[in-house]
C-alpha positions as CSV (number, residue, x, y, z in Angstrom):
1,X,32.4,-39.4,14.1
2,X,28.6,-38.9,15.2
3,X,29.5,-35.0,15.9
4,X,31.4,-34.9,12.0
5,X,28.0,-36.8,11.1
6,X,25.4,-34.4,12.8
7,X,27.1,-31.1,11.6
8,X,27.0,-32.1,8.1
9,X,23.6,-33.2,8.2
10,X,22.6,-30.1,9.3
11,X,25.2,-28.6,7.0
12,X,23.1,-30.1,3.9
13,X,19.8,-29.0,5.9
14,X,20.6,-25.2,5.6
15,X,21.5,-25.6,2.1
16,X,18.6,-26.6,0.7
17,X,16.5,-23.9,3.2
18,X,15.4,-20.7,0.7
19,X,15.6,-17.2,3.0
20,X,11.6,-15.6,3.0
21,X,13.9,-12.2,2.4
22,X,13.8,-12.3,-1.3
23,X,12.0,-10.3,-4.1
24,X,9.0,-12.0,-5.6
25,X,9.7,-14.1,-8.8
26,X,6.6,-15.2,-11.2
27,X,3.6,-16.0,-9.4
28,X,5.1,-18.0,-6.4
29,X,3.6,-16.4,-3.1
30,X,6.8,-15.8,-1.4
31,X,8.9,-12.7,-1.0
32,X,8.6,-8.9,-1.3
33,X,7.5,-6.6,-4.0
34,X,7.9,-2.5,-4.2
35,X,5.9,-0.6,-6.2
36,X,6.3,3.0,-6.4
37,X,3.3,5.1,-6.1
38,X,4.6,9.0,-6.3
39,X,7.5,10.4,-5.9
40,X,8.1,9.9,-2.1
41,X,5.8,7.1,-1.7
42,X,5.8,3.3,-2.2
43,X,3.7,0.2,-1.6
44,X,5.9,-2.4,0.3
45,X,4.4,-5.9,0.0
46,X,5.4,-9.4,1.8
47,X,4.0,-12.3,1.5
48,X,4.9,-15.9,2.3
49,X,2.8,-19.3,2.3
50,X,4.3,-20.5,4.8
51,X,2.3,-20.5,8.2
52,X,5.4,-19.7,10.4
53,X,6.3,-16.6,8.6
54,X,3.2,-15.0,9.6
55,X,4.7,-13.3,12.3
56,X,7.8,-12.2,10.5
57,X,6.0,-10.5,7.2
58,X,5.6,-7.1,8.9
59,X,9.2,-6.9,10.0
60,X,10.6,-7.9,6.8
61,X,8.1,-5.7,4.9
62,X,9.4,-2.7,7.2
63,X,13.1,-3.7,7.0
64,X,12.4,-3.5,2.6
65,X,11.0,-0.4,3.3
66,X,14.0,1.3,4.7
67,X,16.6,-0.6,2.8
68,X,14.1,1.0,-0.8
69,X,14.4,4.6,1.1
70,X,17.8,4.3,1.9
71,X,18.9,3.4,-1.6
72,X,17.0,6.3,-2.8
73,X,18.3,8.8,-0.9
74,X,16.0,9.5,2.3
75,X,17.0,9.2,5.4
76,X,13.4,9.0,7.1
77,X,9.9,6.6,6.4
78,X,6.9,7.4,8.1
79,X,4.4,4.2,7.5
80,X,1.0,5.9,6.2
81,X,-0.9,2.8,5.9
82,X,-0.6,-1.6,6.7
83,X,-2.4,-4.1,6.0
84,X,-2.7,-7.8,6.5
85,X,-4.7,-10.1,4.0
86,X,-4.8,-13.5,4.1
87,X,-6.5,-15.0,1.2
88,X,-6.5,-18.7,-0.5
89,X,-4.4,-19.2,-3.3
90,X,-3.8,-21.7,-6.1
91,X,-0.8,-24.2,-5.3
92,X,2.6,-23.3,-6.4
93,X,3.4,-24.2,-9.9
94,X,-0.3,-23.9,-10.9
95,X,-1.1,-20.2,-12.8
96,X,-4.2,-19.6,-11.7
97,X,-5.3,-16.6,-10.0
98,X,-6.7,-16.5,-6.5
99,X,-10.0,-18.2,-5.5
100,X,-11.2,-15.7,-2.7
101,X,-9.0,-12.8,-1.2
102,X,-10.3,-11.8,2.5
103,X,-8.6,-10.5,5.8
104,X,-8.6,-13.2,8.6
105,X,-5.8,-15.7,10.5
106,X,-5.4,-18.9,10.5
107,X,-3.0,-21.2,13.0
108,X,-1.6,-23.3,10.0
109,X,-1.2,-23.4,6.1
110,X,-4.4,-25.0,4.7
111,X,-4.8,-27.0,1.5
112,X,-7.7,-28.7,-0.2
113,X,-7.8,-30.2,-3.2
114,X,-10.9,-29.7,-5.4
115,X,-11.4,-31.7,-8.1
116,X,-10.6,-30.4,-11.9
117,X,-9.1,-27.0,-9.9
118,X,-5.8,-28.2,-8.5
119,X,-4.5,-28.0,-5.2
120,X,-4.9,-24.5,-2.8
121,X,-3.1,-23.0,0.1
122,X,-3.4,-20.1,2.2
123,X,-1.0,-17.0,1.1
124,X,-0.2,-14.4,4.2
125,X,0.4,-10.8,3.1
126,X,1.8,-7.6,4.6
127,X,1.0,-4.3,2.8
128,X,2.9,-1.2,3.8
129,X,2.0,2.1,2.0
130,X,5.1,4.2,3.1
131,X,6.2,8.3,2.8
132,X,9.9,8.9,2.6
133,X,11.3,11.9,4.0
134,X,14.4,13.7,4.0
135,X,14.1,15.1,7.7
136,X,12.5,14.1,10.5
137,X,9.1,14.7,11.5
138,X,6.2,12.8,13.9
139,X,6.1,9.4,13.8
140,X,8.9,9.1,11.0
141,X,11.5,6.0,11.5
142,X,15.4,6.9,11.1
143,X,16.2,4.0,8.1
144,X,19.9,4.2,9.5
145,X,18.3,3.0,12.4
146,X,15.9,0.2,10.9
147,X,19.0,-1.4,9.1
148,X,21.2,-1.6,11.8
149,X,19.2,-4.0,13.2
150,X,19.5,-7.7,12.5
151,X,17.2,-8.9,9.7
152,X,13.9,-10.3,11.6
């Protein structure tokens, strides 16, 4: 009964979890966002406000990246540029824009409240400017490659 107990628990747990590897909806911090900049380049962005996805954002952004290139036809990526931002944000739900935008780390998600402005948390973001190519050439990643791999 306790083991029938415990795996549904944890059953209804991973139900209500939401996967980071989404795109972006509205204004919510959370999930990726392509934007196509020429013909054989993009900007890959990933962001999350959640502290513990930190790590994972350039992983996931790089995993898009090939999964975009692959859909379009090119078997190669070379990444041209990456940055990391980390800037505060207004909460979730709230439309505001962003109160400062800066690069820096933090070890946790931090939230004040300030009075007449709301609630603000700190939103983690991974920028990838990427080429795609059709051959190879130095420094270029094999998308077949990238995908096999297990989503990070």
């Amino acid at each position: 009964m306790t083991r029938t107990l415990c795996a549904l628990l944890t059953a209804m747990l991973l139900c209500g979890c939401q996967s980071i590897y989404r795109p972006q909806s509205g204004n919510e911090p959370f999930g990726y966002q392509d934007t196509r900049l020429s013909d054989t380049e993009y900007r890959i962005s990933f962001e999350s406000w959640r502290s513990g996805d930190r790590t994972r954002l350039r992983p996931l952004a790089e995993y898009r990246a090939a999964e975009l290139g692959a859909s379009l036809g090119y078997g190669w990526m070379q990444i041209v540029e990456a940055d990391y931002v980390m800037r505060e944000d207004a909460a979730l739900g709230n439309d505001a824009a962003p109160i400062t935008r800066g690069a820096g780390t933090s070890s946790g998600v931090v939230a004040e409240v300030t009075p007449g402005m709301g609630m603000r948390q700190m939103v983690y973001e991974v920028s990838l400017r990427v080429r795609y190519l059709h051959e190879q050439q130095d420094d270029a990643i094999n998308l077949v490659t990238m995908l096999a791999r297990p989503l990070p």
